[in-house]
DSSP file (Angstrom, degrees, kcal/mol; ACC not computed):
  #  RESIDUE AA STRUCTURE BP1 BP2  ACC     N-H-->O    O-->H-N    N-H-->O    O-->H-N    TCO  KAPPA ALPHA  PHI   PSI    X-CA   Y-CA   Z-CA
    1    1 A X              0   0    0      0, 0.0     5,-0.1     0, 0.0     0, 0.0   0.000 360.0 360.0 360.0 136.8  181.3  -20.6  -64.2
    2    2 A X    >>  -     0   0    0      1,-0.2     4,-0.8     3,-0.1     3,-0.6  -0.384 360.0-132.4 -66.7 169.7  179.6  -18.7  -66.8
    3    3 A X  H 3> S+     0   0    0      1,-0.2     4,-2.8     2,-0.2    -1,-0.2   0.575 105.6  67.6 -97.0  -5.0  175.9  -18.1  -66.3
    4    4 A X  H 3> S+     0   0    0      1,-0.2     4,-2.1     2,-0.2    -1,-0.2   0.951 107.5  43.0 -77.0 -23.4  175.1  -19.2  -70.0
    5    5 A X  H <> S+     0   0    0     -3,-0.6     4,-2.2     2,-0.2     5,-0.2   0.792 113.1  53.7 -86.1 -25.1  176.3  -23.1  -68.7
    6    6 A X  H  X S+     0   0    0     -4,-0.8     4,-2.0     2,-0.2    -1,-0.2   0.873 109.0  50.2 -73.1 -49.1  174.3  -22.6  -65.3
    7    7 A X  H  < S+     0   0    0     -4,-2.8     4,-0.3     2,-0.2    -2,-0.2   0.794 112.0  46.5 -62.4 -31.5  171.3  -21.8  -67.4
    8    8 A X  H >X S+     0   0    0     -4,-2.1     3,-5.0     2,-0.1     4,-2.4   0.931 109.1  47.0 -89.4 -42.6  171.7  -24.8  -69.4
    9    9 A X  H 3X S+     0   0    0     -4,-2.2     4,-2.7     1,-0.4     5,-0.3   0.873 111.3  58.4 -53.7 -28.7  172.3  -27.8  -66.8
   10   10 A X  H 3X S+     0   0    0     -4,-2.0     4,-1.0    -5,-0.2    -1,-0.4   0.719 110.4  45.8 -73.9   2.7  169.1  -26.1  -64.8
   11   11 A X  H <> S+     0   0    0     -3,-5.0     4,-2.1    -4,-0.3    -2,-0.2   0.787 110.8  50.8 -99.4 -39.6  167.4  -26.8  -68.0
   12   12 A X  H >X S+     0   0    0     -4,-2.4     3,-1.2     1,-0.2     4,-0.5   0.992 110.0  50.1 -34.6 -74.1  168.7  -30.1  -68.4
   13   13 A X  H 3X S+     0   0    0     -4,-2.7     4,-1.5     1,-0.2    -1,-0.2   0.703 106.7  49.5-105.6  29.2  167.8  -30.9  -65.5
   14   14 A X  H 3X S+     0   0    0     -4,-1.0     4,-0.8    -5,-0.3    -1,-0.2   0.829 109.5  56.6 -53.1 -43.7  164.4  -29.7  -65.7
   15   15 A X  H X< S+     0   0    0     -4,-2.1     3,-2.6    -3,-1.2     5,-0.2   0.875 108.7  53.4 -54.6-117.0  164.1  -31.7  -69.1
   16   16 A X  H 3X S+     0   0    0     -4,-0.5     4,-2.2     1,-0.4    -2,-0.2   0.567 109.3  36.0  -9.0 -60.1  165.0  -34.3  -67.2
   17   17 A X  H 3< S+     0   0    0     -4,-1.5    -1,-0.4    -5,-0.4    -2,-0.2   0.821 115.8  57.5 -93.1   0.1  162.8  -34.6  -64.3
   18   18 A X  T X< S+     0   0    0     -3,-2.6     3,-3.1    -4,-0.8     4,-0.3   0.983 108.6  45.7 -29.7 -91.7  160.0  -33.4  -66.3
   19   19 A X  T 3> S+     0   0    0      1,-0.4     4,-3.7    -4,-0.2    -2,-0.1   0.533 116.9  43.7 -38.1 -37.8  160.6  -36.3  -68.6
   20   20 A X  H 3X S+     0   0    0     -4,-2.2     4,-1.0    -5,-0.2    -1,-0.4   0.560 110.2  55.2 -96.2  10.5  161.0  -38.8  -65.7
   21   21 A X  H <4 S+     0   0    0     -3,-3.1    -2,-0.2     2,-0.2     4,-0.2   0.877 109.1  49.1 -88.7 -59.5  157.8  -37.3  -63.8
   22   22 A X  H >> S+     0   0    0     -4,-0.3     4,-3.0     2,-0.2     3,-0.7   0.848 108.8  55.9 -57.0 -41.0  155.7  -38.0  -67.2
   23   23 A X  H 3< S+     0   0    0     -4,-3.7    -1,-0.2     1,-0.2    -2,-0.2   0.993 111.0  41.5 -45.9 -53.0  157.3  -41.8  -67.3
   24   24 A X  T 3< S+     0   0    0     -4,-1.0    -1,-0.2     1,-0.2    20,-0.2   0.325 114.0  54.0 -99.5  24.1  156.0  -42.7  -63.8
   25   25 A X  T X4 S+     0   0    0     -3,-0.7     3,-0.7    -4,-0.2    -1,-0.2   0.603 111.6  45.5 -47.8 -56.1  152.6  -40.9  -64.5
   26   26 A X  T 3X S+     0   0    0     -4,-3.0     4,-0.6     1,-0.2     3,-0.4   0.333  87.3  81.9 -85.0  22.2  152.2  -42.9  -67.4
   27   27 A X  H 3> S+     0   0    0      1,-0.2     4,-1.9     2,-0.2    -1,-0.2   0.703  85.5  68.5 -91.3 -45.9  153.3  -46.0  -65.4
   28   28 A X  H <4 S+     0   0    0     -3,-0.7    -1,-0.2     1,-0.2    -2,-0.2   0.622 100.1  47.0 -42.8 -20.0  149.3  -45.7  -64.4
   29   29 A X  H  4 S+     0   0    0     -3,-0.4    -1,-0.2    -4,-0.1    -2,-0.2   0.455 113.8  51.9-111.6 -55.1  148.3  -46.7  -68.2
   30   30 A X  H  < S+     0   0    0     -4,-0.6     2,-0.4     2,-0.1    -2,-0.2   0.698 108.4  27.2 -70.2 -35.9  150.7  -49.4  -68.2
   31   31 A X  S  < S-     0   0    0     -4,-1.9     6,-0.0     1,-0.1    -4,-0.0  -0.806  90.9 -76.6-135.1 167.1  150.2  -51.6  -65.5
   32   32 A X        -     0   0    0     -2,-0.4     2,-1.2     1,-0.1     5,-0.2   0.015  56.1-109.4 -60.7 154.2  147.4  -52.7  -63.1
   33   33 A X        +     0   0    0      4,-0.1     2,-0.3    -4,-0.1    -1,-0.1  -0.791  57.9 132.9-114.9 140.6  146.5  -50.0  -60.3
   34   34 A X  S >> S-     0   0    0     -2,-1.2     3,-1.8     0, 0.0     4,-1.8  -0.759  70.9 -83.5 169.9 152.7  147.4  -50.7  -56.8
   35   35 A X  H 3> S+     0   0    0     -2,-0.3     4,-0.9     1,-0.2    47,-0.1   0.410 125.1  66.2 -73.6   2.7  149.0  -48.8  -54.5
   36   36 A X  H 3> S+     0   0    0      2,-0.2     4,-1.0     3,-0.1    -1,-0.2   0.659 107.8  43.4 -83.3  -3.0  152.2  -49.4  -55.5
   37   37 A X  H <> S+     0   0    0     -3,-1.8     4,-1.3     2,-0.2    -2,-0.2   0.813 109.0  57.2 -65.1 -52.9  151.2  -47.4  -59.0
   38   38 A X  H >X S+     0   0    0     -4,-1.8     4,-1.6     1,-0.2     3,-1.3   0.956 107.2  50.5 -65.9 -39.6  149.4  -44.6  -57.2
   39   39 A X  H >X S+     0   0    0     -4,-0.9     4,-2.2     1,-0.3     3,-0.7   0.962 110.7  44.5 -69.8 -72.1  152.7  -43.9  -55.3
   40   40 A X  H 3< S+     0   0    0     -4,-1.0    -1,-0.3     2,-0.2     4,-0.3   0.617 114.3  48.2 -20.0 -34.0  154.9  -43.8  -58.0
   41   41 A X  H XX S+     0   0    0     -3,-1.3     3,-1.8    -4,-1.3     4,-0.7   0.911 105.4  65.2 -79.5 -48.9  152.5  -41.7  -59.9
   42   42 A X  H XX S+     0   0    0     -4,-1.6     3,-2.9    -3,-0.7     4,-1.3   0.918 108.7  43.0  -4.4 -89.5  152.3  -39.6  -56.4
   43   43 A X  H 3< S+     0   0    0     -4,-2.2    -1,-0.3     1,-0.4    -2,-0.2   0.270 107.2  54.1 -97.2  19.8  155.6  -38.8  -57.0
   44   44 A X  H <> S+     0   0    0     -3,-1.8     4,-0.8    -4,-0.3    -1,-0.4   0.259 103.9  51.6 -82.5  -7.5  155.8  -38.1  -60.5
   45   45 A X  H <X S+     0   0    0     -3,-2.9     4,-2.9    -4,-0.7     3,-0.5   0.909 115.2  48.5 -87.9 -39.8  153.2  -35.5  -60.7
   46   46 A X  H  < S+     0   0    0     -4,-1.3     4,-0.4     1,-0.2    -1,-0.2   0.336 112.4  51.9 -72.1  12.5  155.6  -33.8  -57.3
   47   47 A X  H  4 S+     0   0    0     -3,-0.4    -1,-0.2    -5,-0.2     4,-0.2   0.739 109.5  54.7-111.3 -31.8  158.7  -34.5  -60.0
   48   48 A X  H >X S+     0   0    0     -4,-0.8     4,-0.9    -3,-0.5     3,-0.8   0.834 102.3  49.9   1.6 -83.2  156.4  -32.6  -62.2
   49   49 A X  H >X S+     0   0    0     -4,-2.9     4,-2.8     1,-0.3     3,-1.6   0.994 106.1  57.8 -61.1 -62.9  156.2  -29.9  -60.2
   50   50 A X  H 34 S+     0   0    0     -4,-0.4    -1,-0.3     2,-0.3    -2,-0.3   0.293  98.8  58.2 -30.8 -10.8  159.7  -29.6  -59.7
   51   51 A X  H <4 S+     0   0    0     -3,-0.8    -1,-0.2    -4,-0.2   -33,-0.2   0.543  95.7  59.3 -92.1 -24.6  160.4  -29.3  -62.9
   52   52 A X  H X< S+     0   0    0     -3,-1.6     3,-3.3    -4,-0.9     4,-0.3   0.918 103.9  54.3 -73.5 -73.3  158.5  -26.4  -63.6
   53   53 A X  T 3< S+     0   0    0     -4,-2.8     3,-0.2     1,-0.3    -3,-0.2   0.600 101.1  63.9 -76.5   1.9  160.3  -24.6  -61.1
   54   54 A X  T 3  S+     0   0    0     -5,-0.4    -1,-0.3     1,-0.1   -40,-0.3   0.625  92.4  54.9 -63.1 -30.9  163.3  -25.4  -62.7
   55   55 A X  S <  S+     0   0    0     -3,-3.3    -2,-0.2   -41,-0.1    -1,-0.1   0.025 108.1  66.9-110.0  39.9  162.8  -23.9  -65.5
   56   56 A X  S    S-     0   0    0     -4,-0.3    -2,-0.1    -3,-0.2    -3,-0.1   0.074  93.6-104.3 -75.2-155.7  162.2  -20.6  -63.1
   57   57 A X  S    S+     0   0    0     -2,-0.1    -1,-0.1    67,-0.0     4,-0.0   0.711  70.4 124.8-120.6 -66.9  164.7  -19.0  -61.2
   58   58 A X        -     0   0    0      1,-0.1     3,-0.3     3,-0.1     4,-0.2   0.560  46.1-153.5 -45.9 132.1  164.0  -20.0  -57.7
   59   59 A X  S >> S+     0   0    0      1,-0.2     3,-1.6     2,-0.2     4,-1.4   0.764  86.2  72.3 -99.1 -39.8  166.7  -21.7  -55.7
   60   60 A X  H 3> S+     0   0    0      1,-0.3     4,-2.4     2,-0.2    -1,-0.2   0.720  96.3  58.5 -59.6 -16.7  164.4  -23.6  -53.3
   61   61 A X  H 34 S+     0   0    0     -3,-0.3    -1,-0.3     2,-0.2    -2,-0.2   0.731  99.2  51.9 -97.2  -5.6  163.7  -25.7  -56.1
   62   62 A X  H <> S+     0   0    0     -3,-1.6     4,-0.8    -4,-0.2    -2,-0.2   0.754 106.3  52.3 -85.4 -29.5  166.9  -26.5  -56.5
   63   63 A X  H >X S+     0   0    0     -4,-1.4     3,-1.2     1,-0.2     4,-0.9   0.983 117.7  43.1 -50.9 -51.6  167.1  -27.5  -52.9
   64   64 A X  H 3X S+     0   0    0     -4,-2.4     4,-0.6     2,-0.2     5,-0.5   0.440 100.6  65.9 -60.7   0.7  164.0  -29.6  -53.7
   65   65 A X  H 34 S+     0   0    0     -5,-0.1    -1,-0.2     1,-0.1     4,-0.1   0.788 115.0  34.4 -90.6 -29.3  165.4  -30.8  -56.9
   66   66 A X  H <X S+     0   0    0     -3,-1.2     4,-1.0    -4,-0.8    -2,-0.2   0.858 109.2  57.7 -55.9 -55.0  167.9  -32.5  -54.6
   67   67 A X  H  X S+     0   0    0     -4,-0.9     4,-2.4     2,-0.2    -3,-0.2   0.941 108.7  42.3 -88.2 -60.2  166.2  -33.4  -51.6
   68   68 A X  H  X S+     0   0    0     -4,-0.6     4,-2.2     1,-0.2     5,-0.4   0.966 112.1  50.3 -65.1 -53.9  163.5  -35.7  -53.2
   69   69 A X  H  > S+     0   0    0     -5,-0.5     4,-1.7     2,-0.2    -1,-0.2   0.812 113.0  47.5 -66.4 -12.7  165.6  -37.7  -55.9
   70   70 A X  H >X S+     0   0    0     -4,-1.0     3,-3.0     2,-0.1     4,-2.0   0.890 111.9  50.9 -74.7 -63.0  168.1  -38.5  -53.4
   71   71 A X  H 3X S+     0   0    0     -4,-2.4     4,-1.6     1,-0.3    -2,-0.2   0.557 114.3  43.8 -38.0 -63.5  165.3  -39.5  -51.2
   72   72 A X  H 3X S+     0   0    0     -4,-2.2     4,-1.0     2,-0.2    -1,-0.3   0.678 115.6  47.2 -20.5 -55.6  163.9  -41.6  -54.1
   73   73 A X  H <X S+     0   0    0     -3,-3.0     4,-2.5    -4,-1.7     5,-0.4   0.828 107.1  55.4 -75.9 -30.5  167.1  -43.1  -55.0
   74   74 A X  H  X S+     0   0    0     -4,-2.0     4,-1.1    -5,-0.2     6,-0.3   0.943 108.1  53.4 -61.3 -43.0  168.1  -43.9  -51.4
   75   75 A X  H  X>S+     0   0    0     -4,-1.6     6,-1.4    -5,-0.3     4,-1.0   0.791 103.5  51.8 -56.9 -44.1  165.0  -45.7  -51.3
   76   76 A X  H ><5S+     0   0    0     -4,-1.0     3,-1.5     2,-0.2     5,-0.3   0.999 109.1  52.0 -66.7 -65.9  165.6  -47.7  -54.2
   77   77 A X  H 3<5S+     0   0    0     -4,-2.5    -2,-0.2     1,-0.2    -1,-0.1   0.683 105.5  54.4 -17.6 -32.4  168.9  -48.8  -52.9
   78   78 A X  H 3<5S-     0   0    0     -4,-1.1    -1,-0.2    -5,-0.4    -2,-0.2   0.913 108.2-121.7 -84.3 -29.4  167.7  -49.9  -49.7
   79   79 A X  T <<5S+     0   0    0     -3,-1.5    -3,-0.2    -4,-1.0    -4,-0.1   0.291  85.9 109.4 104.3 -12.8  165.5  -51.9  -51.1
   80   80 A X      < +     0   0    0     -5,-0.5     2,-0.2    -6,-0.3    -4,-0.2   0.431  44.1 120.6 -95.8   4.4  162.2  -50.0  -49.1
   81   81 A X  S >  S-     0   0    0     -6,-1.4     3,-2.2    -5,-0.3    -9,-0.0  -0.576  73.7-128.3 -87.3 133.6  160.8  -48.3  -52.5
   82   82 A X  T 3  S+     0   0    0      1,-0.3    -1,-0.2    -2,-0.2   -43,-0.1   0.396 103.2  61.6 -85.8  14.8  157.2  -49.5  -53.0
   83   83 A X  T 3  S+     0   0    0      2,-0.1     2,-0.7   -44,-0.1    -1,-0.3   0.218  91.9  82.4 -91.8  13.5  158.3  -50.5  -56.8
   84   84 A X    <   -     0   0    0     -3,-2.2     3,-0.1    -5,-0.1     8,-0.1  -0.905  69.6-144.3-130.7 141.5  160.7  -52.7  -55.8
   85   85 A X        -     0   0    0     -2,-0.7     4,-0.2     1,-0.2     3,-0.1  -0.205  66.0 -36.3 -64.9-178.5  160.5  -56.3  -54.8
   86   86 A X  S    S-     0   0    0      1,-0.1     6,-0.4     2,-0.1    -1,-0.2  -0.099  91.0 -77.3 -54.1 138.1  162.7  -57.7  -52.0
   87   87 A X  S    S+     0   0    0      1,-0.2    -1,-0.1    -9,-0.2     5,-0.1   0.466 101.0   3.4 -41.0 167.8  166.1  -56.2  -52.2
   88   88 A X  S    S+     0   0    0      1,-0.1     2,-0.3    -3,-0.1    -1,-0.2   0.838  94.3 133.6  29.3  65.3  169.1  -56.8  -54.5
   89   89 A X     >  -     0   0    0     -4,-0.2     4,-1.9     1,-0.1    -1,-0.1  -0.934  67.8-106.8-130.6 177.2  167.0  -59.5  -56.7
   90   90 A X  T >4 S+     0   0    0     -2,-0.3     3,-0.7     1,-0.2    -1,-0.1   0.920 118.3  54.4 -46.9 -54.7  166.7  -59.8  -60.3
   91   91 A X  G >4 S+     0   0    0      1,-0.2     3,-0.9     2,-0.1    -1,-0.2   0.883 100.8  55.0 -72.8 -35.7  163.6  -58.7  -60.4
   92   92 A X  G 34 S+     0   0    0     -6,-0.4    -1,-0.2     1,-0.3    -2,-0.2   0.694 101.1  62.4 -63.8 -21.7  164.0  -55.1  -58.5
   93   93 A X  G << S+     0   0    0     -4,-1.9    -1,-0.3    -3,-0.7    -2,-0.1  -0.466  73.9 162.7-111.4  74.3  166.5  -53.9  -60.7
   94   94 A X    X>  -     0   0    0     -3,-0.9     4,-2.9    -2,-0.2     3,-2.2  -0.156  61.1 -93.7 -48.7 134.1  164.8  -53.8  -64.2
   95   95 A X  H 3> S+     0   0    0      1,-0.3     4,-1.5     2,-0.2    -1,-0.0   0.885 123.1  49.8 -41.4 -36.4  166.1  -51.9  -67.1
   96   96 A X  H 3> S+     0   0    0      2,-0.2     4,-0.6     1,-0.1    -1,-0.3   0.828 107.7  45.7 -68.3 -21.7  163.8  -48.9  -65.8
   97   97 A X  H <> S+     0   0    0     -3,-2.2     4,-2.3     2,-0.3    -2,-0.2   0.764 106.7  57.5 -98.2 -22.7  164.5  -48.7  -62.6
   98   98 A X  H  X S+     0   0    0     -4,-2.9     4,-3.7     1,-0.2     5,-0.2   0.992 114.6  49.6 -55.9 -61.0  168.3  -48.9  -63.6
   99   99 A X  H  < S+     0   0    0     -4,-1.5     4,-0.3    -5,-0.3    -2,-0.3   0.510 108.6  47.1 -49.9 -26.3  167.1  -45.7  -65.7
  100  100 A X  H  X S+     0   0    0     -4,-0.6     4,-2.0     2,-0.2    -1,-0.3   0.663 111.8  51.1 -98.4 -31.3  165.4  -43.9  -63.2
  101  101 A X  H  X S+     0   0    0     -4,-2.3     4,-1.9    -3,-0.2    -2,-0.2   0.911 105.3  50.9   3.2 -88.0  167.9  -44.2  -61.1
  102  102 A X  H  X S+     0   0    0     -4,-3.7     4,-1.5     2,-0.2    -2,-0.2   0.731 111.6  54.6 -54.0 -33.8  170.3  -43.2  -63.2
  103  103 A X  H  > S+     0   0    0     -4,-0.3     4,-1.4    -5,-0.2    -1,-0.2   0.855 104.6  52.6 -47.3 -61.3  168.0  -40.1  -63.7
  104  104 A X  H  X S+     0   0    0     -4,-2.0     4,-2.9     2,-0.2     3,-0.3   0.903 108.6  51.1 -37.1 -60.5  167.8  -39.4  -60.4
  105  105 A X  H  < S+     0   0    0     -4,-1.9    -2,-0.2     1,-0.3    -1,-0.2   0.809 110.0  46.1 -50.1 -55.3  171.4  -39.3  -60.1
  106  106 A X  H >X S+     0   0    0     -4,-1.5     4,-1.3     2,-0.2     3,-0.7   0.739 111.7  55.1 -84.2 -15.4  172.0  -37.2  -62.7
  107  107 A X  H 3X S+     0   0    0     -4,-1.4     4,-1.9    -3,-0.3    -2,-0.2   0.848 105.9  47.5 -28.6 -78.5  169.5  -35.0  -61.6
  108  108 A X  H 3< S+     0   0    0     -4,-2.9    -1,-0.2     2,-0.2    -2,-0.2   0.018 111.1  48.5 -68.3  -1.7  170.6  -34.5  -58.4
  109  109 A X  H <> S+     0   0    0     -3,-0.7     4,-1.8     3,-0.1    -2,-0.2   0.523 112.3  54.2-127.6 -26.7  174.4  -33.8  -59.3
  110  110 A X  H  X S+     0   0    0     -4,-1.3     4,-1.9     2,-0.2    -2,-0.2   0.879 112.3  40.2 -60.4 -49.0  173.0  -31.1  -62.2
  111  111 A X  H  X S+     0   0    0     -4,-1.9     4,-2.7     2,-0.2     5,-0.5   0.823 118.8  52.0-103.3 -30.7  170.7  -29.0  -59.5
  112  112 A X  H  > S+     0   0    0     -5,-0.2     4,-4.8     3,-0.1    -1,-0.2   1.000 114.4  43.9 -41.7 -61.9  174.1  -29.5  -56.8
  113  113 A X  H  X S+     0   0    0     -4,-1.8     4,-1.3     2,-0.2    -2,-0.2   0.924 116.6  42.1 -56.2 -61.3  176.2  -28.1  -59.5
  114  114 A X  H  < S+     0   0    0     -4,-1.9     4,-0.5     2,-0.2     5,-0.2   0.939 114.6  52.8 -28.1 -70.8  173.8  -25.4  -60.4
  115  115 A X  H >X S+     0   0    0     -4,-2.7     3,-2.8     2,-0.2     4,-1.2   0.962 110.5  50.1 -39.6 -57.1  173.1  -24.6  -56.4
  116  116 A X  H >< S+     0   0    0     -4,-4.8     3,-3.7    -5,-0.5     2,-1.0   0.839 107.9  48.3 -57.4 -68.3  176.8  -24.3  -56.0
  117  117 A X  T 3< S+     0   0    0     -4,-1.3    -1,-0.3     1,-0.4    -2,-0.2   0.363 111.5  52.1 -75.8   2.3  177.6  -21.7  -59.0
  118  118 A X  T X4 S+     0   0    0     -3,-2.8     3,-1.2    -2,-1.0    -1,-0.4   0.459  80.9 107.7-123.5   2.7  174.5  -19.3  -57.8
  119  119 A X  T << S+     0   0    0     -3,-3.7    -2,-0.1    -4,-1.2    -1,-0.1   0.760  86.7  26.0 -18.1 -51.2  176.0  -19.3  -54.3
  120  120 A X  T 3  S+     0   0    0     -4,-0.2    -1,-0.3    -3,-0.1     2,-0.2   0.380  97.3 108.6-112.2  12.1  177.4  -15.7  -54.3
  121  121 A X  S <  S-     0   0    0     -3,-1.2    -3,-0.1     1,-0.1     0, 0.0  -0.477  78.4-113.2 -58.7 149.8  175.1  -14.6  -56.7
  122  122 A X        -     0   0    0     -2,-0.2     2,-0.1     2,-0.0    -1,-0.1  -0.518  31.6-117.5 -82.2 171.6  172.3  -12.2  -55.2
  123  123 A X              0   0    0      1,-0.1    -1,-0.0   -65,-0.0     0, 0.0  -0.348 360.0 360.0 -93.0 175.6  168.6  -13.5  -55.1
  124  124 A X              0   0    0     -2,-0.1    -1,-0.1     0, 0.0    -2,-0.0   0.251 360.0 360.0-132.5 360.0  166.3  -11.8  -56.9
């Protein structure tokens, strides 16, 4: 793969978990605070972070770029993510959560895709 398309999906999805780091910061603004806020918030300032070192070089952030949004998303599926009410109800899957999700997802198959194509590349 050429390096100019490896340079853009890590920027995607930097853009991208930036973007969705800033949502569930600003979820703090929106809604009452309780700990199910702070947590969410918690892990938008660390989607944050990640995201700045996405638009680096560094390849451990592309492990982490992985590691946490599956975590995130697994957690939302199960039902055990402290934004969601009891599992598989109306309420837990909201048109955001569908979206951050979906974020995740795409996230997480962008920084795979990336990882894999810098495989034989040397590190710098």
């Amino acid at each position: 793969m050429p390096t100019r398309y490896t340079y853009l999906m890590r920027q995607l999805a930097a853009l991208l978990i930036t973007a969705s780091g800033l949502w569930q910061i600003a979820g703090l603004w929106l809604g009452e605070l309780d700990a199910a806020h702070l947590l969410t918030a918690l892990v938008g300032a660390a989607y944050l972070l990640i995201g700045l070192g996405l638009f680096g070089q560094s390849r451990f952030t592309l492990f982490v770029a992985i590691a946490l949004p599956a975590a995130m998303l697994w957690l939302a599926l199960s039902g055990n993510a402290p934004w969601t009410s009891p599992p598989w109800t109306e309420a837990t899957w909201t048109t955001a959560n569908v979206l951050r999700g979906a974020v995740d997802a795409l996230v997480i198959a962008l920084s795979a895709r990336v990882l894999w194509a810098l495989r034989h590349q040397p590190s710098i």
